[in-house]
N, C-alpha and C positions, 0 to 999 in steps of 0.2 A: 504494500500500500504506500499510498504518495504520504499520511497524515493530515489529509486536507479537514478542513473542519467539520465535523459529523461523517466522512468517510466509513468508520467503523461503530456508527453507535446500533445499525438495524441488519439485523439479516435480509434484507431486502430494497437495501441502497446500497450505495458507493464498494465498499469493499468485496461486500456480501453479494451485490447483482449488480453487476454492470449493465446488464436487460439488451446485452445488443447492438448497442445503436454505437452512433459516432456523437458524441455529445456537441451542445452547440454552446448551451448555456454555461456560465463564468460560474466554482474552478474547474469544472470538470471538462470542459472543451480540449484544454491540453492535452488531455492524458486520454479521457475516457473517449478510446474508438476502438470496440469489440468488435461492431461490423468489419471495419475495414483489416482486423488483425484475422478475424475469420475467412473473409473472401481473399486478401488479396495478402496482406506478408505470411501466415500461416501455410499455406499454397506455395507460393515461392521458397520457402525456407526448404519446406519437405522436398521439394525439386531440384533444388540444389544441392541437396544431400544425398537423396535416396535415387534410386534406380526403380521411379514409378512410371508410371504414363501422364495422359492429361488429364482423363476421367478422374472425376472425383462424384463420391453423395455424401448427404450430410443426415445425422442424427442426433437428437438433444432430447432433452427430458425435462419437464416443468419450463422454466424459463428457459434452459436449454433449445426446449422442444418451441419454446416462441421464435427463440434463434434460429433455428432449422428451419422452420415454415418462411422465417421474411427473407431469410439469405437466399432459398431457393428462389419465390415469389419478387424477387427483386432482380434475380438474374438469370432469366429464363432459361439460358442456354450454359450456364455451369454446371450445372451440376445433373448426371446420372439418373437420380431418383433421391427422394426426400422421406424419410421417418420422425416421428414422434411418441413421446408416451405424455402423457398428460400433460399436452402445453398450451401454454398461455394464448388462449385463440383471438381472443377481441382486447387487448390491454387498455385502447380506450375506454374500455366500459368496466372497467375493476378494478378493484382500491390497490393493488400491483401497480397495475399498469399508469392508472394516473400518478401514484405516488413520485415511480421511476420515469414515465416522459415526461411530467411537468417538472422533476428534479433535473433531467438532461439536458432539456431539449425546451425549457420555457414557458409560459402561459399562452402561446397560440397552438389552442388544440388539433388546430390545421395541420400542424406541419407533425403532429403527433402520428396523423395517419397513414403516414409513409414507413413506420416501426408498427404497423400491424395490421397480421394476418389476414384476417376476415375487411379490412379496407384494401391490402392490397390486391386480392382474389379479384373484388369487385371489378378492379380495372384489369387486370392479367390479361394479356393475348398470346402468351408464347404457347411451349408446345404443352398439351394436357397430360401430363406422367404424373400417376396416381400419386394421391396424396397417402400414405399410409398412417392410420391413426388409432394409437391402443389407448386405453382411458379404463379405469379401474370404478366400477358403481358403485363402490363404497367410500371413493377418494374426498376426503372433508375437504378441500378445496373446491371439488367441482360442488359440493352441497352449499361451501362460502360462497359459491358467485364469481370465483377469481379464476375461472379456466373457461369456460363460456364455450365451449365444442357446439353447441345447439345453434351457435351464433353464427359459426365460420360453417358449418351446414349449411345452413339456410341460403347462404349467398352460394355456395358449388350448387348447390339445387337450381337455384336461379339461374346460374351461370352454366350450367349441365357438365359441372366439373368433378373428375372421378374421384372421390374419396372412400380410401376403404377402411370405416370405422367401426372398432371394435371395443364393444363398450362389454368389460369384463367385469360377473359377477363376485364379490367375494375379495375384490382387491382393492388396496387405496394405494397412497401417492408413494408409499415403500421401495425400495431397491430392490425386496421380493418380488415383487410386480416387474418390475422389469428383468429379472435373471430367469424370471417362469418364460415370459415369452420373447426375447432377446433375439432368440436362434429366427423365429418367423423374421425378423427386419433384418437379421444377418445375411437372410437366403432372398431378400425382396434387392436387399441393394444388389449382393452379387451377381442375381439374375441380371440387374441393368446393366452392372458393370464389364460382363464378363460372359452373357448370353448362352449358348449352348455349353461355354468351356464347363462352368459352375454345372450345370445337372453330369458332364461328365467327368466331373472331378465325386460330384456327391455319390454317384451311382460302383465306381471305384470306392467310394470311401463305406460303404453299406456291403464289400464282397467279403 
């Protein structure tokens, strides 16, 4: 952490949730740009290191999973396929999400809507690669109001855009939740990334 003033008093500002964005608002402008360390020097680093390709997807969890949904939805043609488990789908409309864009990004709610999901679906034209989405029915967040799936629905509906949401009995916002069904989003990205190789890499790995 920088030590900026209230940087570390919440788990769900400064320290604790960057939420994503590239901040605009004074102190955090400096320093706080999640987005762009997500899309673009993250990317770059690993490529300059590692012996990968260009293909990339993305996955996140809670805020995470907010991060996963605008990075893709922001840039139609990066990335692969996109996952989620219980994330933050409409942050304009929940005490999250106001808290962290009005803390980044300032008091014009306008420009809040370019850091989320279910606002930037509405405008989306690129190409329609499933959205995939696990969500737990027992998750006290989605019961708080602060995950809002019902919301970022409504517009794919409208927008006749594929989401394939799985709304799990029996599970909340836990680590368990996501180690139970993990391997499904493991075998979703690899499919995009990696097409016939992946069933016959699986089909070798099942002899």
């Amino acid at each position: 952490g920088l030590d900026l003033p209230g940087e570390h008093d919440s788990y769900d500002f400064g320290s604790g949730a960057g939420f994503y964005v590239d901040a605009t608002a004074e102190p955090w402008s400096t320093n706080y740009h999640m987005y762009s360390y997500v899309t673009k020097e993250l990317p770059e680093l690993v490529r300059s290191e590692l012996p990968v390709s260009d293909k990339q997807s993305i996955f996140g969890h809670s805020m995470g999973g907010h991060g996963a949904l605008i990075c893709f939805l922001k840039n139609p043609n990066m990335f692969e396929s996109v996952s989620a488990f219980s994330p933050i789908c409409n942050p304009i409309e929940c005490p999250w999400g106001t808290k962290a864009l009005g803390g980044y990004l300032g008091d014009n709610k306008d420009a809040w809507k370019a850091w989320d999901a279910s606002e930037l679906l509405k405008t989306y034209d690129g190409p329609k690669k499933t959205l995939l989405i696990e969500q737990g029915a027992d998750d006290e967040f989605l019961e708080g109001k602060q995950l809002l799936p019902d919301n970022l629905l409504a517009v794919a509906k409208d927008k006749e855009y594929p989401v394939d949401y799985r709304l799990r009995e029996g599970y909340d916002h836990s680590y368990w939740f996501i180690s139970t069904f993990v391997e499904d989003h493991i075998h979703h990205h690899a499919d995009a990334l990696l097409g016939n190789q992946a069933d016959t890499d699986d089909a070798k790995a099942d002899k």
